[in-house]
MDAnalysis code that builds the backbone (N, CA, C; Angstrom):
import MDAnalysis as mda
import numpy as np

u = mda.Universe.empty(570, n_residues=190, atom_resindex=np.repeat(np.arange(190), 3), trajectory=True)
u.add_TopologyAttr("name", ["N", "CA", "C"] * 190)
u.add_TopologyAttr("resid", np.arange(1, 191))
u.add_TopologyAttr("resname", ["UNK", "UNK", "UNK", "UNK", "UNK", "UNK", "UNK", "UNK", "UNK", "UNK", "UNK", "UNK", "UNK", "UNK", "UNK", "UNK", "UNK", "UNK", "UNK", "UNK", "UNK", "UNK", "UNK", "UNK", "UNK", "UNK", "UNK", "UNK", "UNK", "UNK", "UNK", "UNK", "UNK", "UNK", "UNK", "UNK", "UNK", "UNK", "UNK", "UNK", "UNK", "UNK", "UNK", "UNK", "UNK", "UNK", "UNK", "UNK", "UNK", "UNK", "UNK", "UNK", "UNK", "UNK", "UNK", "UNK", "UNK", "UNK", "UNK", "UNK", "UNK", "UNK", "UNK", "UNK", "UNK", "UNK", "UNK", "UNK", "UNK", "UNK", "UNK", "UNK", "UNK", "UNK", "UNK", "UNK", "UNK", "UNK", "UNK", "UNK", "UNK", "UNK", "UNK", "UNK", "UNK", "UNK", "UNK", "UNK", "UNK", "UNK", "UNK", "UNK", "UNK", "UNK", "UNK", "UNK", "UNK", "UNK", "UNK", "UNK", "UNK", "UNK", "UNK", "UNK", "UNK", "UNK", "UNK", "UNK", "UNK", "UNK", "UNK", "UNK", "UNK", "UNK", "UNK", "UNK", "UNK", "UNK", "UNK", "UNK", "UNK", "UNK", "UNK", "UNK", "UNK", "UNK", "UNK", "UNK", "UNK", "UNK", "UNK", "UNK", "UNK", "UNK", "UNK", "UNK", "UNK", "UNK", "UNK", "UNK", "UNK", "UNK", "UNK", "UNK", "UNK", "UNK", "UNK", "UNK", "UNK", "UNK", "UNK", "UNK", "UNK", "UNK", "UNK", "UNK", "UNK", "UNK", "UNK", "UNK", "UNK", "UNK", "UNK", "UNK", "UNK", "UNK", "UNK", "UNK", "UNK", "UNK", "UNK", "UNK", "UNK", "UNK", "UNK", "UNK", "UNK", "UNK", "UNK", "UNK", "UNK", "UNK", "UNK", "UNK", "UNK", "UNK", "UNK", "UNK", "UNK", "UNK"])
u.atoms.positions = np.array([
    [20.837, -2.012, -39.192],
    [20.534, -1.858, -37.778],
    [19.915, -0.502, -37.494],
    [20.182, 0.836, -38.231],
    [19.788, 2.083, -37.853],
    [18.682, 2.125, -38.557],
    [17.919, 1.274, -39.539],
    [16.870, 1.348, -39.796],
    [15.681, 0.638, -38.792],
    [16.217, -0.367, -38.090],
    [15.296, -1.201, -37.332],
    [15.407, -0.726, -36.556],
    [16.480, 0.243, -35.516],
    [16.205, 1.054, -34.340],
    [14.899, 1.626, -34.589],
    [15.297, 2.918, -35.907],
    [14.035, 3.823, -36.734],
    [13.105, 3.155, -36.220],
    [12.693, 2.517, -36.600],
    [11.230, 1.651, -37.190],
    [11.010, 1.327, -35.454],
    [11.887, 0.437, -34.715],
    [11.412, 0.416, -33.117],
    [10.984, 1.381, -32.619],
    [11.759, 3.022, -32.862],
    [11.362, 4.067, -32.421],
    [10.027, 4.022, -32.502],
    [10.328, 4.833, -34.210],
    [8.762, 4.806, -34.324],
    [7.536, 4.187, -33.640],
    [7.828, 3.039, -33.584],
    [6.772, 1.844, -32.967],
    [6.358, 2.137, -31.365],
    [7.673, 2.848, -30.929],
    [7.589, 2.958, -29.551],
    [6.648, 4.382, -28.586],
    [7.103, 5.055, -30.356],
    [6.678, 6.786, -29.566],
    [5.181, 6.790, -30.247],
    [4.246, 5.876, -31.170],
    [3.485, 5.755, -31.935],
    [2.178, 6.257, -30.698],
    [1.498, 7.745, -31.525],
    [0.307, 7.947, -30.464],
    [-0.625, 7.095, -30.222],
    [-0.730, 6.798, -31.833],
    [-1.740, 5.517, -31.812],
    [-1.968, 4.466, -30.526],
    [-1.296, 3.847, -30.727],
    [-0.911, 2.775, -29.894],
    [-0.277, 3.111, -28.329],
    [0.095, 3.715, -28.342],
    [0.515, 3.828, -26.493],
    [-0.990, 4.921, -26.081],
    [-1.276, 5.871, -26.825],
    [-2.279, 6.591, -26.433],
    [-4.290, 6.300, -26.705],
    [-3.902, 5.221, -27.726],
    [-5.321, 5.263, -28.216],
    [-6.184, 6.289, -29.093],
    [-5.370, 7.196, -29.794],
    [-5.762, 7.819, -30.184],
    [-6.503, 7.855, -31.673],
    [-7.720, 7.849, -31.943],
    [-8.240, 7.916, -33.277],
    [-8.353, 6.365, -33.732],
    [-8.606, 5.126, -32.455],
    [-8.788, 4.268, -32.740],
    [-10.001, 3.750, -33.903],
    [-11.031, 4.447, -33.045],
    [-12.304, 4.050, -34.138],
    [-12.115, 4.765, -35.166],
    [-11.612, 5.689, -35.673],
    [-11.128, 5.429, -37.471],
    [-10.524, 5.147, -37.825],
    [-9.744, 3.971, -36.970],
    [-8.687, 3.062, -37.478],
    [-9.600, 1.759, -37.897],
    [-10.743, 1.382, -36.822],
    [-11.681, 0.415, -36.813],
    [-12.666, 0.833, -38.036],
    [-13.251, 1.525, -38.403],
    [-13.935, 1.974, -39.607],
    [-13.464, 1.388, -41.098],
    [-11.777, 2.162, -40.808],
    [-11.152, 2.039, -42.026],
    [-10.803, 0.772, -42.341],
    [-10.785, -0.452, -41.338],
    [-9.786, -1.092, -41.569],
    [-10.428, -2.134, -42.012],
    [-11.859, -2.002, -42.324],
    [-12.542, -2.654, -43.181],
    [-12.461, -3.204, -44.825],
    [-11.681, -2.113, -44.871],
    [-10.578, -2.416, -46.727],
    [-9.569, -1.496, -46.763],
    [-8.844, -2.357, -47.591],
    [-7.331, -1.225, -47.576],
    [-7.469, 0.182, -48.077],
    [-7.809, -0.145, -49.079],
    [-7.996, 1.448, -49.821],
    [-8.724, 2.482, -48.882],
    [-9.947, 2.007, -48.191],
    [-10.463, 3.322, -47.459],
    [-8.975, 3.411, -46.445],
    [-8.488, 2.339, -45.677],
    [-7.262, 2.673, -44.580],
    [-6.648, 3.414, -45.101],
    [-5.630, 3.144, -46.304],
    [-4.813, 3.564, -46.798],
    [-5.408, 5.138, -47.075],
    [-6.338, 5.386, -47.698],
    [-6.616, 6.870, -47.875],
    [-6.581, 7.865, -46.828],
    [-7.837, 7.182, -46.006],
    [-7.695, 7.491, -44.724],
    [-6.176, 8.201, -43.455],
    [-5.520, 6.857, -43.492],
    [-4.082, 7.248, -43.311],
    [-3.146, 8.251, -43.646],
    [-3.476, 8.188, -45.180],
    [-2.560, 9.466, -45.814],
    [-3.264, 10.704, -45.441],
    [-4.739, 10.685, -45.346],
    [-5.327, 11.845, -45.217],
    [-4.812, 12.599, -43.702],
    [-5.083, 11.417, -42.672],
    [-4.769, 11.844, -41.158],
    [-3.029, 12.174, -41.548],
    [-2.192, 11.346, -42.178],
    [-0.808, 12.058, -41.869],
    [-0.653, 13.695, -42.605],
    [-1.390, 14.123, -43.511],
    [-1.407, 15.750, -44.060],
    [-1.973, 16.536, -43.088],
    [-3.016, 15.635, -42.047],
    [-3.294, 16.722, -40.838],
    [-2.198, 16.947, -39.900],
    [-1.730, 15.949, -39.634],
    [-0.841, 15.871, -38.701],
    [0.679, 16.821, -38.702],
    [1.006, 16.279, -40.168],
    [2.234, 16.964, -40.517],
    [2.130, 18.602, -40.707],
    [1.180, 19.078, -41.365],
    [0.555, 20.521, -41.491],
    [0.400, 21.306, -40.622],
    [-0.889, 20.248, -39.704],
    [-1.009, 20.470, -38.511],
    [-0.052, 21.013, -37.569],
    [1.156, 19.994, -37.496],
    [2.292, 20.221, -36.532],
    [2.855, 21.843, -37.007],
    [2.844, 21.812, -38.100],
    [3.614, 23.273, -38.977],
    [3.262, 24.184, -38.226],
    [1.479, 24.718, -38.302],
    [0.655, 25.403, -37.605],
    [1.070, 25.598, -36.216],
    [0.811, 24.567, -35.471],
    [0.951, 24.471, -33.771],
    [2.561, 24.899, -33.903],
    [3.620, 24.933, -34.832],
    [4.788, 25.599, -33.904],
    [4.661, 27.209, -33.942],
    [3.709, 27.941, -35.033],
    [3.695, 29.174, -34.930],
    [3.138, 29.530, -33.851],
    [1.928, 28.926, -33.425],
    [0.570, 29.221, -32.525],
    [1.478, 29.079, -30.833],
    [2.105, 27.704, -30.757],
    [3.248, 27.847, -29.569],
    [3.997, 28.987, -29.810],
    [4.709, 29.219, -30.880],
    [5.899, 30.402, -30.838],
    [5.481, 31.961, -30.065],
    [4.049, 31.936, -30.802],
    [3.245, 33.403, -30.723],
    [2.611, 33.363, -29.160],
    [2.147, 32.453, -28.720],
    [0.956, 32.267, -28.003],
    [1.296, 32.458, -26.229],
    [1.493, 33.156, -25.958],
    [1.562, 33.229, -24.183],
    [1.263, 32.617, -23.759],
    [2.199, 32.273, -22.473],
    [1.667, 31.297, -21.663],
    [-0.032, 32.091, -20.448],
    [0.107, 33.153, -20.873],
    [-1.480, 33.356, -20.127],
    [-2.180, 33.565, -20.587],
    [-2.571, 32.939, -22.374],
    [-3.405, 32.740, -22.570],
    [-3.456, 31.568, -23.170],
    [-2.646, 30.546, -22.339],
    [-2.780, 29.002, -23.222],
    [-4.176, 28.620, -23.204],
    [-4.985, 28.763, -22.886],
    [-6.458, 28.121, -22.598],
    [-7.200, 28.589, -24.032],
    [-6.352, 29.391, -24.974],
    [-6.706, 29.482, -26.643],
    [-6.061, 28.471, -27.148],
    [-4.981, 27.560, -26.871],
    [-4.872, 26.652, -27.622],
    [-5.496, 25.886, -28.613],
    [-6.373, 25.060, -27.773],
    [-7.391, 24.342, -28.164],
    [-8.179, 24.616, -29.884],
    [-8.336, 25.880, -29.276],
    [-9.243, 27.057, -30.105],
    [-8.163, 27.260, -31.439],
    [-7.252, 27.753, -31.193],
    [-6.662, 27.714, -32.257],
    [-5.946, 26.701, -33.096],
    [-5.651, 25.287, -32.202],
    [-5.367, 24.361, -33.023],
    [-6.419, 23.678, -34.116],
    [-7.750, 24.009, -33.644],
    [-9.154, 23.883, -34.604],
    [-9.021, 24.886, -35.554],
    [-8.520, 25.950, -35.516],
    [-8.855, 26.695, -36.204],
    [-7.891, 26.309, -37.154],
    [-6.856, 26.231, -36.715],
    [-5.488, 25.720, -37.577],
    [-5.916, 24.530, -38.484],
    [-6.314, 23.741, -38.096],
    [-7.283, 22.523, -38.684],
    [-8.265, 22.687, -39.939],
    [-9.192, 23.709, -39.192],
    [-10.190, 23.745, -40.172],
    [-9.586, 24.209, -41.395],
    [-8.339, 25.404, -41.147],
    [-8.194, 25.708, -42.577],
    [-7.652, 24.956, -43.285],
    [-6.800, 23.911, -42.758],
    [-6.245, 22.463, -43.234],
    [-7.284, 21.876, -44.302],
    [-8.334, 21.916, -43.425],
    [-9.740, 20.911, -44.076],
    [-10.526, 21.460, -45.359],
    [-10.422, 23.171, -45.380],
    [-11.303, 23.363, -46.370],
    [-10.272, 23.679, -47.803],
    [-8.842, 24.076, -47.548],
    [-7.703, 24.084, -48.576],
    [-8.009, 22.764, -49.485],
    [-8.009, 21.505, -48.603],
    [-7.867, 20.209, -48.888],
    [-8.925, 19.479, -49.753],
    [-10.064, 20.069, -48.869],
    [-11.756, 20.176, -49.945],
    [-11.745, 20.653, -51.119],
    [-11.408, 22.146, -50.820],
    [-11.040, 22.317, -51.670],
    [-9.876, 22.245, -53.369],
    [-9.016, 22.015, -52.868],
    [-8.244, 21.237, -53.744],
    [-8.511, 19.893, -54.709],
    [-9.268, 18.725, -53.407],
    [-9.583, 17.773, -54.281],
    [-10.982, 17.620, -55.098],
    [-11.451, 19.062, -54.773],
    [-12.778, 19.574, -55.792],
    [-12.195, 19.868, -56.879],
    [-11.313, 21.000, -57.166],
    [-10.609, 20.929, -58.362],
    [-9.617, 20.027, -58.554],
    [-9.129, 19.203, -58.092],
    [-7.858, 18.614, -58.990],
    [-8.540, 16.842, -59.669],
    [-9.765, 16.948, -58.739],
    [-10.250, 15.355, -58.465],
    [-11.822, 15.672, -58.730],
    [-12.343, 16.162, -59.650],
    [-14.037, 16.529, -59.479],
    [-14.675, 15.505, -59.368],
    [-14.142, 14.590, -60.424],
    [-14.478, 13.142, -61.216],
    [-14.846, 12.345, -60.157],
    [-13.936, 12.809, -58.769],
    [-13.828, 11.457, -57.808],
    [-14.531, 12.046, -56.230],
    [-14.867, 13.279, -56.440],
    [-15.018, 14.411, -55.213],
    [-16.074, 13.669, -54.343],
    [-16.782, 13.188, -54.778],
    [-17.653, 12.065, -53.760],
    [-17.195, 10.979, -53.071],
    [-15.990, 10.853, -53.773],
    [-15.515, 9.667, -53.103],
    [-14.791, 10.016, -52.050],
    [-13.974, 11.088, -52.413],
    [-12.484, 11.158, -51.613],
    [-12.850, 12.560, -51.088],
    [-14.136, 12.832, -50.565],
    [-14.805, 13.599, -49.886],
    [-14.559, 12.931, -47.910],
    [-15.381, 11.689, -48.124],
    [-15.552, 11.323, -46.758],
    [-14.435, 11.005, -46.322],
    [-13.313, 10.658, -46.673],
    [-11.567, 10.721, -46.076],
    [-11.405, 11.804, -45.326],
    [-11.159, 12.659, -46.305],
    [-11.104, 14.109, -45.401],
    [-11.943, 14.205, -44.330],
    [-13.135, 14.340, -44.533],
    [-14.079, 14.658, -43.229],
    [-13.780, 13.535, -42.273],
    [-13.615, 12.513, -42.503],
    [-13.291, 11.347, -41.397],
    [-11.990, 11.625, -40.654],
    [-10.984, 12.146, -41.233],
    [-9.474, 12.422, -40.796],
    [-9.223, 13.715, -40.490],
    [-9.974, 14.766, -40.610],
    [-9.913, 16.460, -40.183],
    [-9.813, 16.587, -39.139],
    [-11.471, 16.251, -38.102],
    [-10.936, 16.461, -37.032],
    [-11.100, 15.075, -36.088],
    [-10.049, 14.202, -36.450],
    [-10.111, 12.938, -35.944],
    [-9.217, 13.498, -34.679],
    [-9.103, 12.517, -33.587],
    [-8.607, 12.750, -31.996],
    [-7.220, 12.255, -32.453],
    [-6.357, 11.949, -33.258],
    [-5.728, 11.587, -33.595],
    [-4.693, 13.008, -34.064],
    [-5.239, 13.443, -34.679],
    [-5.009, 15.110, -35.395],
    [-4.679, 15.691, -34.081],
    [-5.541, 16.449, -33.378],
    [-5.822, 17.022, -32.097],
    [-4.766, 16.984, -31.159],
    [-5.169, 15.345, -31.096],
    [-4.100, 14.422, -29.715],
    [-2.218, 15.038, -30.265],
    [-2.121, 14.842, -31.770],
    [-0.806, 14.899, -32.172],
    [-0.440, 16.327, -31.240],
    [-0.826, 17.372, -32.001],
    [-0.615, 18.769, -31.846],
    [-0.763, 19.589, -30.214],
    [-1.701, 18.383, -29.687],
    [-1.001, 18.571, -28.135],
    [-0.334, 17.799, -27.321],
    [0.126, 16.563, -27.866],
    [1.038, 15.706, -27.518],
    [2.770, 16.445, -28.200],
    [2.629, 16.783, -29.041],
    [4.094, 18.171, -29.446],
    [3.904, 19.034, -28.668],
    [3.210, 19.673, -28.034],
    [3.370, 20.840, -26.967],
    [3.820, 20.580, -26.082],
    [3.260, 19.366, -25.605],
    [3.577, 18.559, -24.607],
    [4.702, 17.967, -24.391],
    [5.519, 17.437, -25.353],
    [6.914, 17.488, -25.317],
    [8.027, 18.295, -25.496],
    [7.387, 19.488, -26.187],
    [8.273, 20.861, -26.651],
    [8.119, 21.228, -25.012],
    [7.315, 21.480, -23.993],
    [7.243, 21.837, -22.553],
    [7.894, 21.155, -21.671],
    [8.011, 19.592, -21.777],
    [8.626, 19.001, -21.135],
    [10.329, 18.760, -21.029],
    [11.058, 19.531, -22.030],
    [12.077, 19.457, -22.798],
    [12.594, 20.645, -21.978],
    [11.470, 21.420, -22.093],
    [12.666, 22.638, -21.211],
    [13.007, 24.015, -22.660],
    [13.558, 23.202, -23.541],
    [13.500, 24.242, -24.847],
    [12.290, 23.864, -25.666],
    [11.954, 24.782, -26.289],
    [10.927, 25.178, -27.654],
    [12.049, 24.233, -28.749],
    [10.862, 23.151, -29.568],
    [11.376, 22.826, -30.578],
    [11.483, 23.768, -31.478],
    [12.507, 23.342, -32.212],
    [12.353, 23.661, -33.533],
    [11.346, 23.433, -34.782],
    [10.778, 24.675, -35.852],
    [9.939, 24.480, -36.567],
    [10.034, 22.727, -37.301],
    [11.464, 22.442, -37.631],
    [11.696, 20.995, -38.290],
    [11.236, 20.142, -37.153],
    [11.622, 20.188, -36.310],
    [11.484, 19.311, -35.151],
    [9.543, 18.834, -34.653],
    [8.880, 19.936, -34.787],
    [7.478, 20.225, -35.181],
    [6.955, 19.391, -36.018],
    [7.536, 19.619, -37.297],
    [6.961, 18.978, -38.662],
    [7.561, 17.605, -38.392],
    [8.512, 17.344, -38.301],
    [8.996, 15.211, -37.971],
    [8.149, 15.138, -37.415],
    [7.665, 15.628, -36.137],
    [6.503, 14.962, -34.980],
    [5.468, 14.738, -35.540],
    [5.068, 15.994, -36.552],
    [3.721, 15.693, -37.435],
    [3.851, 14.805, -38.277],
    [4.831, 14.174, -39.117],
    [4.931, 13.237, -39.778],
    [5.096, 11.903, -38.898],
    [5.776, 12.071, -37.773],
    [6.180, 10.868, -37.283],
    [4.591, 10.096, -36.770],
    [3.953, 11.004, -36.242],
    [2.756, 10.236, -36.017],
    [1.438, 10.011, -36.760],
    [1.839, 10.721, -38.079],
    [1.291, 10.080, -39.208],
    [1.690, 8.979, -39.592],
    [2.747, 8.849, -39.866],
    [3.115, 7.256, -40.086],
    [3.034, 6.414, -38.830],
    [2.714, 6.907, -37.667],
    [3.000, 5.939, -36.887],
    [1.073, 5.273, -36.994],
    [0.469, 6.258, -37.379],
    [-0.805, 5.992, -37.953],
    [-0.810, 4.703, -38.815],
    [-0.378, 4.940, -39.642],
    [-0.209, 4.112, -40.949],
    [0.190, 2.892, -40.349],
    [1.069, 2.715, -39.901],
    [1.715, 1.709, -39.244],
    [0.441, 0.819, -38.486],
    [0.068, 1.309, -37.392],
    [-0.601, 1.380, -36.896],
    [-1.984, 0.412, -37.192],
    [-2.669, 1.530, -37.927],
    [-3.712, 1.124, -39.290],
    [-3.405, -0.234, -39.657],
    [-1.939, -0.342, -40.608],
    [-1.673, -1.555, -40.911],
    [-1.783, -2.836, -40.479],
    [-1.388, -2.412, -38.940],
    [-1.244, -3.731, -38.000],
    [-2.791, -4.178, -37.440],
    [-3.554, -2.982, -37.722],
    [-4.890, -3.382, -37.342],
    [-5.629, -4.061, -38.181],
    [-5.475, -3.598, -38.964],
    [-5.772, -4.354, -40.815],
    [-5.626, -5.610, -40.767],
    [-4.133, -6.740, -40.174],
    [-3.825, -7.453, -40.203],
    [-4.884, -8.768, -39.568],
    [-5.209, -7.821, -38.417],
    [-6.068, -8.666, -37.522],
    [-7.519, -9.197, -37.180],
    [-7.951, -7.740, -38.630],
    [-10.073, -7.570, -39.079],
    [-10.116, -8.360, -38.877],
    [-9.686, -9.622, -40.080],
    [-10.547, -10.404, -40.458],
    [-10.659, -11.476, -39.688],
    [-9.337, -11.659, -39.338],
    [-9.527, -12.732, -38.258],
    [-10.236, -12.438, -36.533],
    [-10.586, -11.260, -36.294],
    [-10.874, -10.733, -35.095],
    [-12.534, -10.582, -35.687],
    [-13.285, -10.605, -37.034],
    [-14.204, -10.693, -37.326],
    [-14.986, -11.731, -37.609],
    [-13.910, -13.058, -37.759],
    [-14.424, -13.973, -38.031],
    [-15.124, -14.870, -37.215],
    [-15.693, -16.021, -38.064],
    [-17.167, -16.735, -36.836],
    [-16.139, -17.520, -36.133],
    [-14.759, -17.714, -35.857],
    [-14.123, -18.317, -34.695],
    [-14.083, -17.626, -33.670],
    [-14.602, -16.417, -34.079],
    [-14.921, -16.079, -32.583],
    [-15.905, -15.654, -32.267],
    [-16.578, -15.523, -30.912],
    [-17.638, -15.542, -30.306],
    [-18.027, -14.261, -30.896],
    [-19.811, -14.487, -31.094],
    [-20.163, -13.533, -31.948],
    [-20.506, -11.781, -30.860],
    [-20.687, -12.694, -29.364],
    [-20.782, -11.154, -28.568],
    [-19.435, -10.409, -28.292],
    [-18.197, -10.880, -28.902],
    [-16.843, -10.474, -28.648],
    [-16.236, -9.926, -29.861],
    [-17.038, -10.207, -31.217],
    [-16.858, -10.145, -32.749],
    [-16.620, -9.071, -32.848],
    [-15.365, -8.124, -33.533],
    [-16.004, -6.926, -34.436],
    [-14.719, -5.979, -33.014],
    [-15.567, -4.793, -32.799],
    [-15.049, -3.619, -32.070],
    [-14.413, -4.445, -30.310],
    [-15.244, -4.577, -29.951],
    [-14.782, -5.109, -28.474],
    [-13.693, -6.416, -28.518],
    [-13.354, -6.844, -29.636],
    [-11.443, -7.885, -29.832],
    [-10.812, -7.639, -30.765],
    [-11.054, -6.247, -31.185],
    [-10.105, -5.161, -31.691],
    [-9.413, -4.658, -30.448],
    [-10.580, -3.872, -29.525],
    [-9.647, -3.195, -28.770],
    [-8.806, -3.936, -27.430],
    [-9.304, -5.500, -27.298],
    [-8.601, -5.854, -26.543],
    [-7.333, -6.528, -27.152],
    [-7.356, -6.314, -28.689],
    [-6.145, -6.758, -29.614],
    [-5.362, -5.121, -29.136],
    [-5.824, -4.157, -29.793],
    [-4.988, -3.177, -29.652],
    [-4.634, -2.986, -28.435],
    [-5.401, -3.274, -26.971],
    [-4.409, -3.495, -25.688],
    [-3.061, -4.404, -25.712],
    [-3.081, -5.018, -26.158],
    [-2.291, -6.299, -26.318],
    [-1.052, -5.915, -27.466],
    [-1.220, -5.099, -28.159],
    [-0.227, -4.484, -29.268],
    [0.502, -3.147, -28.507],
    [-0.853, -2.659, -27.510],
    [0.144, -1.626, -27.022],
    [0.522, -1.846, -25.813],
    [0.559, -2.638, -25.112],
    [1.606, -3.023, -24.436],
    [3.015, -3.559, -24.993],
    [3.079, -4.461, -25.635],
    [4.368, -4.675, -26.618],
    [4.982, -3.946, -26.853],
    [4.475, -2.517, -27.681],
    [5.490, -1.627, -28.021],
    [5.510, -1.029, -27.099],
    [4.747, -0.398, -26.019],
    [5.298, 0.413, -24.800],
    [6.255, 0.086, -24.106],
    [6.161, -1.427, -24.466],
    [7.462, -2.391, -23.355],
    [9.004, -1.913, -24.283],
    [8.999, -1.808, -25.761],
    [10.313, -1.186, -25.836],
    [10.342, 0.186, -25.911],
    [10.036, 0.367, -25.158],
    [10.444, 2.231, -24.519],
    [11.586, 1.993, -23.474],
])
């Protein structure tokens, strides 16, 4: 039972889906698993990292000069992005073309972004400053809620691509009136 709460949670607080966030590289990816799946993992190392970053940048950052946020959660990002480039240049040379466009697709996806001010946004609304752990779950939590997410979109390509349905409705425009329809469901168990 405390796993299927979990998993409702999850489902419930998922940016993805109640917010829309980083849909169209959910729609891109979800063209084959492997790009999703990469994809996915790639956006949850922004996210989770990400979140790491944004609790120093909140910790440090005055409230009169929040209007650097922005600015510095990119910046926080980018160095995310070129560590990561870098890394899978050396650890992956063999494959560096491949598992090149992941990264760049998931760096600075609205998804990334959305996370790290959707945690501010609840660390403010709370009244107390999370905690650094509390930071990093959020960054993970909506990485997987990505994944999740991803998954459930995955489920629905082919059949939301196929010639049963009308070809001016095919493709992107009964995705997103699928993903209306998914996020209402889970918003309803909130």
């Amino acid at each position: 039972m405390f796993l299927i709460n979990d998993l409702i949670a999850l489902l419930a607080a998922n940016l993805i889906l109640s917010r829309a966030l980083g849909t169209s590289t959910i729609f891109i990816a979800a063209g084959s698993k492997k790009s999703l799946m990469a994809t996915a993992f790639v956006i949850t190392f922004f996210t989770s990292l990400g979140a790491m970053g944004a609790y120093f940048i909140d910790l440090a950052l005055p409230s009169a000069l929040s209007d650097l946020r922005l600015l510095l959660y990119i910046l926080v990002i980018s160095v995310l992005y070129v560590l990561l480039l870098t890394a899978v240049y050396y650890l992956y040379r063999h494959r560096f073309e491949d598992l090149r466009k992941y990264v760049h697709v998931s760096a600075f996806n609205c998804a990334v972004v959305g996370t790290l001010f959707t945690i501010n946004e609840s660390s403010a609304a709370d009244g107390i400053k999370y905690s650094f752990g509390r930071y990093a779950a959020a960054g993970l939590e909506a990485g997987a809620g990505f994944i999740i997410a991803a998954l459930i979109l995955t489920a629905a390509y082919r059949k939301l691509n196929s010639s049963k349905v009308p070809a001016s409705f095919r493709g992107f425009p009964a995705m997103l009136v699928y993903l209306g329809i998914i996020s209402m469901a889970v918003y309803s168990l909130r």
